[in-house]
C-alpha positions in Angstrom: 7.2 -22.2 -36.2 7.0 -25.1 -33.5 7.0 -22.3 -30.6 4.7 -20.4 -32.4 2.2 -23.2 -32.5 2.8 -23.3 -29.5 2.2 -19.8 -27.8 -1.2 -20.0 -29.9 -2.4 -22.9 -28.2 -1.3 -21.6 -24.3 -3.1 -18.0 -25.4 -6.3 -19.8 -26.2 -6.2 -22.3 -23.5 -5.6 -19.1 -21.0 -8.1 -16.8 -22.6 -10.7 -18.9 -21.4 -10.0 -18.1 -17.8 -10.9 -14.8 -15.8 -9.0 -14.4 -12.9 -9.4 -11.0 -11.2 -6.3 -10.6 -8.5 -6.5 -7.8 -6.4 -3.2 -7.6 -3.6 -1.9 -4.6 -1.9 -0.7 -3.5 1.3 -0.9 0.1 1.9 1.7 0.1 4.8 1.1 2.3 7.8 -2.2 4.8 6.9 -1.3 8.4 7.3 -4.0 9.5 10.1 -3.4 10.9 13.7 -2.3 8.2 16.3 -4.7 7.5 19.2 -5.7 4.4 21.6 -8.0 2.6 18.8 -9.9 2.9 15.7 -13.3 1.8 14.3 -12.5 -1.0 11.6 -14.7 -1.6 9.0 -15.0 -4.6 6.3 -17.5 -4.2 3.9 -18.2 -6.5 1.3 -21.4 -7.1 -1.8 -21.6 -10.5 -2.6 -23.3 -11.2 -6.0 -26.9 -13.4 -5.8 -26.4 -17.2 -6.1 -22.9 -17.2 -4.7 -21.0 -17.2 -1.8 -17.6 -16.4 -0.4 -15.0 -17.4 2.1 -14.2 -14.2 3.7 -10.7 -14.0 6.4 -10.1 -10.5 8.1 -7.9 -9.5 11.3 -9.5 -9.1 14.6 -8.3 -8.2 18.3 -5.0 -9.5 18.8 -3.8 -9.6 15.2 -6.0 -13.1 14.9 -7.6 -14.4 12.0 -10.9 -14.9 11.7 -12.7 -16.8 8.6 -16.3 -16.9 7.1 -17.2 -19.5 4.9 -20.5 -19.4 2.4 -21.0 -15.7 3.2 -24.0 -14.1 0.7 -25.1 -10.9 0.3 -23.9 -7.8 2.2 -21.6 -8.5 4.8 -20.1 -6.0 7.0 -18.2 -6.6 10.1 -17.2 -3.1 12.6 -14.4 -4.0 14.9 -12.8 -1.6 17.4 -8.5 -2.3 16.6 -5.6 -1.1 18.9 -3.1 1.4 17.5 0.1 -0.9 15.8 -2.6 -3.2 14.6 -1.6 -5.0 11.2 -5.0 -5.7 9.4 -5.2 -8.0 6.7 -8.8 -8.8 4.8 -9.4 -11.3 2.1 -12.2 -12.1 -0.2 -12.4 -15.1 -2.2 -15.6 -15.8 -4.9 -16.3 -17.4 -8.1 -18.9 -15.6 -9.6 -21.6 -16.7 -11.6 -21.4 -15.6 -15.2 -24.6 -12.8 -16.6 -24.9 -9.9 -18.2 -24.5 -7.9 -17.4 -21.1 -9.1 -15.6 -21.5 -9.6 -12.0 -19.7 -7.8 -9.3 -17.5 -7.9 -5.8 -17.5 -4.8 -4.2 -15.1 -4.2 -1.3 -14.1 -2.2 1.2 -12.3 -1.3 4.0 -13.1 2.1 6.4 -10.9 3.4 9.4 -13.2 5.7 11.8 -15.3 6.4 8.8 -12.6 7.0 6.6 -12.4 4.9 3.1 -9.1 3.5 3.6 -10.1 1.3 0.1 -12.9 0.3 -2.6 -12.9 -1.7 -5.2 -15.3 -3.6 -7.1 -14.2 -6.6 -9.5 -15.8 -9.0 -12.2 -14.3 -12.2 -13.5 -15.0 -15.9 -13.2 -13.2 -16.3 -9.8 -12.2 -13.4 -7.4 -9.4 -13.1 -5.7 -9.2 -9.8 -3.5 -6.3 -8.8 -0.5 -6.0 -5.7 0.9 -3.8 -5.3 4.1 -2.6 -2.3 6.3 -1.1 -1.3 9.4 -2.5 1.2 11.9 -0.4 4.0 12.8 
């Protein structure tokens, strides 16, 4: 009875968050080998937030964006062998309807990943390697 008690008072507790996770890494992409591609970040920031934003530039280094708003896009030219890594981190503000964060990630034009998440506080990693 005691744990029971128990695993009501950690479900309610917890049911009172919204934490959307989003982590994968896609390993190498499966597109003919040349010199370079055309990277492209793309993300939507909800109005009346902002984000801290960290994606891989020349050299496999780490660049970071804090209090980004809006639409925010970032085209970088990447060597073949490159492992890219994006993040997106946001607390949304809470309306209805919900509000959104919609990312993505394009090789030479190709969609390599979208997604688009609601919740209290975002959480979105994506990562790949060219071929």
């Amino acid at each position: 009875m005691k744990n029971l008690l128990c695993f009501c008072v950690l479900a309610f507790i917890f049911s009172g968050c919204s934490y959307t996770v989003y982590d994968m890494n896609k390993g190498e992409l499966k597109i003919a080998k040349k010199a370079s591609y055309l990277v492209k970040y793309t993300t939507d920031i909800p109005t009346g937030t902002t984000a801290e934003i960290s994606y891989t530039d020349l050299n496999n280094t780490t660049q970071k964006v804090k209090d980004a708003t809006g639409k925010w896009e970032k085209a970088i030219e990447l060597p073949s062998g490159q492992d890219i890594k994006f993040r997106v981190d946001v607390k949304l503000p809470q309306t209805n309807p919900a509000s959104k964060l919609i990312t993505s990630e394009t090789v030479d034009g190709v969609v390599v990943d979208e997604q688009v998440q609601t919740g209290k506080k975002v959480m979105y990693r994506f990562g790949f390697k060219l071929p």
